[in-house]
C-alpha positions as CSV (number, residue, x, y, z in Angstrom):
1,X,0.0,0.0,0.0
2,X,1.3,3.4,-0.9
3,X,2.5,6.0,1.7
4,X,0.0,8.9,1.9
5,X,1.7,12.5,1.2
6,X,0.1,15.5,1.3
7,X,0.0,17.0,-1.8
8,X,-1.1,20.4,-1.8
9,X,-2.4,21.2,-5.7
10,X,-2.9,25.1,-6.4
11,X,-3.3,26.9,-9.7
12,X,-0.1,27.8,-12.2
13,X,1.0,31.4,-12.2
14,X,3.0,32.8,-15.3
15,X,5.5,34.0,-12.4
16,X,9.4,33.4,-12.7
17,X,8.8,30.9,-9.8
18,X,6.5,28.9,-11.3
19,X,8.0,28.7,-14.6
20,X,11.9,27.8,-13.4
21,X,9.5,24.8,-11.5
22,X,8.5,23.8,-14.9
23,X,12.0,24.2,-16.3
24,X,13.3,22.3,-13.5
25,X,10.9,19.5,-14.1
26,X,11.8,19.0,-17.7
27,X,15.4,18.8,-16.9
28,X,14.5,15.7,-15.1
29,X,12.2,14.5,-18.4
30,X,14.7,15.5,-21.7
31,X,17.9,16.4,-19.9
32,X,19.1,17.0,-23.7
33,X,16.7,20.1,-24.2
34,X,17.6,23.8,-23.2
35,X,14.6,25.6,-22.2
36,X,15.2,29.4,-20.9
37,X,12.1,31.5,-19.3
38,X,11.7,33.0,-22.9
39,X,11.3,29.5,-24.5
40,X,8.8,28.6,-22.0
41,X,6.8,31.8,-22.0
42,X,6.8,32.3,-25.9
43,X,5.4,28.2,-25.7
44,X,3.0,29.1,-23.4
45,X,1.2,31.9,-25.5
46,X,1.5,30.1,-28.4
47,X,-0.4,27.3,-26.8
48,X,-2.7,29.5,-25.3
49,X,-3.9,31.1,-28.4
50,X,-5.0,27.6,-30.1
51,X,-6.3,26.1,-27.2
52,X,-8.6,26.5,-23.6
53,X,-5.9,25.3,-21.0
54,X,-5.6,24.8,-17.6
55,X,-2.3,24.0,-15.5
56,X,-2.1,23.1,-12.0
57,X,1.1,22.6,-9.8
58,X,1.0,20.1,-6.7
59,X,3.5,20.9,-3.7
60,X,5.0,18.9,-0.7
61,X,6.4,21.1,1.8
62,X,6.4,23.3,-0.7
63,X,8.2,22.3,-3.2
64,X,6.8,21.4,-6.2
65,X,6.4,17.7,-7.1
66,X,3.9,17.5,-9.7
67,X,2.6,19.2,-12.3
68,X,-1.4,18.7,-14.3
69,X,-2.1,20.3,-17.4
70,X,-6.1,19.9,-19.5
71,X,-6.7,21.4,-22.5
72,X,-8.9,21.6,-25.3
73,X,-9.6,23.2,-28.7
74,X,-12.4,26.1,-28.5
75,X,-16.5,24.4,-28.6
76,X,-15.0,20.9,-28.6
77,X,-15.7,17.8,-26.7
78,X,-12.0,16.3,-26.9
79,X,-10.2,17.2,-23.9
80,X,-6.7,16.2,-23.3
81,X,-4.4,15.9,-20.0
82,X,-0.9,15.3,-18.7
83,X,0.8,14.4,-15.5
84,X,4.1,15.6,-14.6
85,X,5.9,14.1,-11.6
86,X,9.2,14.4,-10.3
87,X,10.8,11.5,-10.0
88,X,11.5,11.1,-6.6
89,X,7.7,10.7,-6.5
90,X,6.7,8.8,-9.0
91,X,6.8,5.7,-7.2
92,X,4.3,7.4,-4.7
93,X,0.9,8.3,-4.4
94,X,1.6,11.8,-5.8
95,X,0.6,10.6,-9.5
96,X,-2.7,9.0,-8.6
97,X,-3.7,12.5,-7.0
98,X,-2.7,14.6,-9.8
99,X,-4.4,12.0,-12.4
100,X,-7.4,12.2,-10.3
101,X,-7.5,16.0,-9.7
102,X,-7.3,16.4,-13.6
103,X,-10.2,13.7,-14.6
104,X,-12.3,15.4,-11.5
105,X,-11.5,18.7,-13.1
106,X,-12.3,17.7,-17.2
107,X,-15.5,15.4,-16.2
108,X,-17.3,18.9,-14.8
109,X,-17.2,20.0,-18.6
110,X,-18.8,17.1,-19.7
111,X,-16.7,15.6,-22.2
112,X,-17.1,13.1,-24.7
113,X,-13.6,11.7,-25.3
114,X,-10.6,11.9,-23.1
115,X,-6.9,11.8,-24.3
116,X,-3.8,11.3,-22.7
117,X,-0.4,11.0,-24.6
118,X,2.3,9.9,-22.2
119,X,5.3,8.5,-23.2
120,X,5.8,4.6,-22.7
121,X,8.6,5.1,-20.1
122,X,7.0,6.8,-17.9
123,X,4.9,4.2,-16.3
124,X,3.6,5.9,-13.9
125,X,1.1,7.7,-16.1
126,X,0.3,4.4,-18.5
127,X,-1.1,2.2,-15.2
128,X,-3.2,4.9,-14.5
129,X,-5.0,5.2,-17.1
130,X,-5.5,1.4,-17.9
131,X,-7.0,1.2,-14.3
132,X,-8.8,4.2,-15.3
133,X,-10.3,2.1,-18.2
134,X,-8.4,4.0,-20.8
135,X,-7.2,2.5,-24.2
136,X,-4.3,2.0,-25.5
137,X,-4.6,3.3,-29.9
138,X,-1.4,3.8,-31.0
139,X,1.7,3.9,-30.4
140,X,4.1,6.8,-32.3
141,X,7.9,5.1,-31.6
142,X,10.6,8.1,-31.1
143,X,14.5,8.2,-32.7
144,X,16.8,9.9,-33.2
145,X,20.0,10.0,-35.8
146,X,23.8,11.4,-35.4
147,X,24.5,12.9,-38.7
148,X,27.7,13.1,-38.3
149,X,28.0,9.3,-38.0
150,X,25.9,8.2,-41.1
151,X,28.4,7.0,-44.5
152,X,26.8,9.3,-46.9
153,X,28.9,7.8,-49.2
154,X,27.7,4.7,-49.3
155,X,24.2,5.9,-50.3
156,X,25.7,7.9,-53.2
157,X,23.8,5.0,-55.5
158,X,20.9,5.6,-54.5
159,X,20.6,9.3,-55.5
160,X,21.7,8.2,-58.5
161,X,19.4,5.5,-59.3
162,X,17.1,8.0,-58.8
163,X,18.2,10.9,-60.4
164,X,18.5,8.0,-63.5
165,X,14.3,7.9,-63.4
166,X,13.9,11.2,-64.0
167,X,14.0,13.1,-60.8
168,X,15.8,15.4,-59.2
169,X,15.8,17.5,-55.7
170,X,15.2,21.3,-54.8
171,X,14.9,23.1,-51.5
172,X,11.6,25.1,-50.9
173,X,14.0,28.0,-51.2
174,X,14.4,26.8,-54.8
175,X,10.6,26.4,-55.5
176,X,9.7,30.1,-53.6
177,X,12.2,31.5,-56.4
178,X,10.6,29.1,-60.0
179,X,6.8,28.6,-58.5
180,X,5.0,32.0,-58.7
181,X,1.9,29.3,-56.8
182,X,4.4,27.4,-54.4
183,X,2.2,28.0,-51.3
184,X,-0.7,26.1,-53.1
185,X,1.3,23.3,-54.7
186,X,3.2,22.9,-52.2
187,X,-0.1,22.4,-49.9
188,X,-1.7,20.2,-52.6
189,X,1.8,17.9,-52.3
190,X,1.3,17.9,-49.1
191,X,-2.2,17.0,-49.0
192,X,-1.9,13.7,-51.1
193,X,1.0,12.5,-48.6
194,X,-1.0,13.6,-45.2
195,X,-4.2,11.2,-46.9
196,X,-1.8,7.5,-45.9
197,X,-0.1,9.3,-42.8
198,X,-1.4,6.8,-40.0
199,X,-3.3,8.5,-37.4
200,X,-5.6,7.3,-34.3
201,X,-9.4,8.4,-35.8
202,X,-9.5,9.4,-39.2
203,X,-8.9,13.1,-39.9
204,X,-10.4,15.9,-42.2
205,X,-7.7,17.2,-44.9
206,X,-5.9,20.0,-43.6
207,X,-7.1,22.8,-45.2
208,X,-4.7,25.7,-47.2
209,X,-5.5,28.2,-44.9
210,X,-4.2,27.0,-42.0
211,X,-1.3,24.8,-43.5
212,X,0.0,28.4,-45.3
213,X,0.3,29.3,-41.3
214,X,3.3,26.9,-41.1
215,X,5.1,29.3,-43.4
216,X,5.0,32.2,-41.0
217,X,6.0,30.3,-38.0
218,X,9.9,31.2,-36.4
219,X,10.9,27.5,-37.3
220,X,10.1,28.0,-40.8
221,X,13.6,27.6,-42.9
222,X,13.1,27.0,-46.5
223,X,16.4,25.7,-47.3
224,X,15.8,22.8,-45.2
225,X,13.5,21.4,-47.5
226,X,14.1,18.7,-49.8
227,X,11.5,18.3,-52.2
228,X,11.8,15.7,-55.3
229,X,10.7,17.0,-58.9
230,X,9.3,14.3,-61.5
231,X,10.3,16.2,-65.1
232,X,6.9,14.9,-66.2
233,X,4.6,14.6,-63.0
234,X,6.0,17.4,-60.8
235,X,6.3,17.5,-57.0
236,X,6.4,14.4,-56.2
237,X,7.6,14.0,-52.8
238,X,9.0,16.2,-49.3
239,X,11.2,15.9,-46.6
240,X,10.8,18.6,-44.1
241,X,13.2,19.4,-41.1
242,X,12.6,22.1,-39.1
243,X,14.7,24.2,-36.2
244,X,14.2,23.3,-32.5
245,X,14.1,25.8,-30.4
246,X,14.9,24.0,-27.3
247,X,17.7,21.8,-29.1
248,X,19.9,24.6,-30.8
249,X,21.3,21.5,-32.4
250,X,19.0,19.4,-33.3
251,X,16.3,19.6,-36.3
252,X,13.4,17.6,-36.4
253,X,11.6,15.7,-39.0
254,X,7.9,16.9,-39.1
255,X,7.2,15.1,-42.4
256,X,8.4,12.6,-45.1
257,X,6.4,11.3,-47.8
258,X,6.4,10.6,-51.6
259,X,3.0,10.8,-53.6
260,X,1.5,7.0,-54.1
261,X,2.0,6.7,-58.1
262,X,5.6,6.9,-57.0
263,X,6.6,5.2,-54.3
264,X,8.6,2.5,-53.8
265,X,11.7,4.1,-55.9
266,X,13.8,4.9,-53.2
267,X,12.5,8.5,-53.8
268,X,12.1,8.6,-49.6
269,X,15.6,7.1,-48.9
270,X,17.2,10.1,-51.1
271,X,14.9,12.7,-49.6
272,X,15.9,11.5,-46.4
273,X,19.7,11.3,-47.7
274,X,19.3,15.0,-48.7
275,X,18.3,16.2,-45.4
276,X,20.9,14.5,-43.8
277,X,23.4,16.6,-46.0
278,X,21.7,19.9,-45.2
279,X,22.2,18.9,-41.1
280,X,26.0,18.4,-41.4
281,X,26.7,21.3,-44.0
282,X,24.7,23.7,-41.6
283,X,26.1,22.4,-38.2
284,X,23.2,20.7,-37.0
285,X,24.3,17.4,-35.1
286,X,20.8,15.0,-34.8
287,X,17.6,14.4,-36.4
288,X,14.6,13.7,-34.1
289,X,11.6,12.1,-35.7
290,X,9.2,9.9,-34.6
291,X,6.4,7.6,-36.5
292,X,3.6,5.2,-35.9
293,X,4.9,2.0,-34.9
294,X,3.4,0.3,-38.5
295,X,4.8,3.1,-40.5
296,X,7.3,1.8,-43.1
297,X,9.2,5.1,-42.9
298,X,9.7,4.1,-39.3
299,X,11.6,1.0,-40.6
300,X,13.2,3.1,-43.3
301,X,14.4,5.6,-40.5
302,X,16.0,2.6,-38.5
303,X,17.8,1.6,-41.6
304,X,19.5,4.9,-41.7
305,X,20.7,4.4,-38.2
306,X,18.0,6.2,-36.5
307,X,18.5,5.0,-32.5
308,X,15.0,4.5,-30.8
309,X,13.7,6.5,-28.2
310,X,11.0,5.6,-26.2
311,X,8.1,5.8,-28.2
312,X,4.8,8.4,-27.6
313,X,1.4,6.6,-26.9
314,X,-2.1,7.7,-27.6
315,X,-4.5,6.8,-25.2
316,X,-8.1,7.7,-24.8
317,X,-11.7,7.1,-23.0
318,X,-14.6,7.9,-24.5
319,X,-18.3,8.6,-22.8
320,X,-21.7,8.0,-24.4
């Protein structure tokens, strides 16, 4: 039986106290990431415009042990939540109190579907909510790659098969400069990849409007994309890495995907090759990614020396 603490949970002020607490706590989650009270503020707003959220902290003696966070998108039903514990009480009842204030919190909105998306390590969070009668949907594995370490050489066939059928590779920055339209065919390349992209619940198409908002964001670099050009068929297929701001040397890997009339041609191994260049000519050391589990670009990313990280799950509870 578990050791009763008192945890005493208050509300989240945007305070420099409360916010080194959160900074503090992620140290002990992705020791690798470098968040500074700008980072986390800038995050915050950000997060704040798109969504109704709510963030709670839970103190021992107080010092802050936990941290709760609901949220959900304006008029909808969908609410999502996340529990933060240090880890010297993880193995307490610290989590089940948290977990419990947040359900106690969301179920007074009447919701029809919960969602929580820990990742598989932490265990803590998983057993609650398959006690809680939550289910497991997916699971979206996590990797990353040191550039520096992969033979580029000996993938110098491959582009050339490749280049052999016809196609060749651009950056966005390329495009922006020869496509007077880029914004739209760029979205409508996108679109046709997103349709096979594996997701929990089937999703509406993203429309232009708010996919042209990813070319105003501060991670936006258009030389980072590598996009591959059929002579007859056009854009054919993307690789997107984008700045991180909390990993100054890192980029991550929102998106790769080649259009279905042409895959299997090693198009994705050479997008992926080219991207790889871009990292080590501009300094960046690691890729980040991550996939669903049945993904074949998650295999494709392991053949490319990708190292697994633990992997996100989706988890959710719905109410008639």
């Amino acid at each position: 039986m578990m050791e009763t603490v008192s945890l005493r949970i208050r509300p989240f002020h945007p305070t420099d106290h409360d916010y080194h607490a959160l900074i503090q706590m992620n140290r002990w989650r992705n020791p690798d990431e470098q968040l500074t009270l700008d980072i986390v503020r800038q995050e915050d707003a950000e997060f704040h415009d798109e969504f109704t959220a709510v963030r709670v902290l839970g103190e021992i003696n107080g010092q802050v042990a936990a941290r709760g966070d609901h949220w959900h998108e304006p008029d909808s039903k969908q609410h999502h939540f996340a529990v933060y514990v240090v880890p010297d009480w993880q193995e307490t009842a610290v989590p089940a109190q948290m977990h419990r204030h947040l359900l106690d919190e969301i179920a007074k909105l009447q919701p029809e579907k919960i969602v929580s998306e820990p990742p598989e390590n932490e265990t803590f969070r998983t057993k609650l909510l398959e006690a809680d009668g939550f289910q497991l949907l997916m699971r979206f594995p996590r990797s990353a790659l040191d550039v520096r370490q992969v033979p580029l050489a000996d993938y110098a066939d491959v582009l050339q098969t490749v280049q052999q059928q016809g196609i060749h590779f651009v950056t966005l920055s390329d495009v922006m400069a020869s496509d007077a339209n880029w914004q739209h065919n760029v979205w409508q390349l996108f679109a046709q990849i997103e349709q096979d992209i594996p997701m929990p619940h089937p999703e509406p198409p993203t429309p232009f409007e708010e996919y042209a908002n990813y070319y105003q964001g501060d991670d936006f670099r258009p030389d980072s994309w590598a996009i591959a050009v059929d002579e007859q068929a056009g854009y054919v297929g993307m690789c997107v890495v984008n700045v991180m701001r909390k990993r100054p040397s890192g980029l991550f890997a929102g998106i790769t995907g080649v259009i279905r009339s042409h895959r299997r041609r090693k198009i994705a191994t050479a997008l992926k090759i080219r991207s790889i260049q871009y990292a080590r000519q501009n300094g960046f050391h690691t890729i980040y990614t991550n996939n669903e589990e049945n993904n074949p670009m998650f295999q494709l990313n392991l053949d490319l020396g990708f190292q697994p990280i633990p992997a996100w799950t989706y988890y959710e509870k719905t109410f008639s």
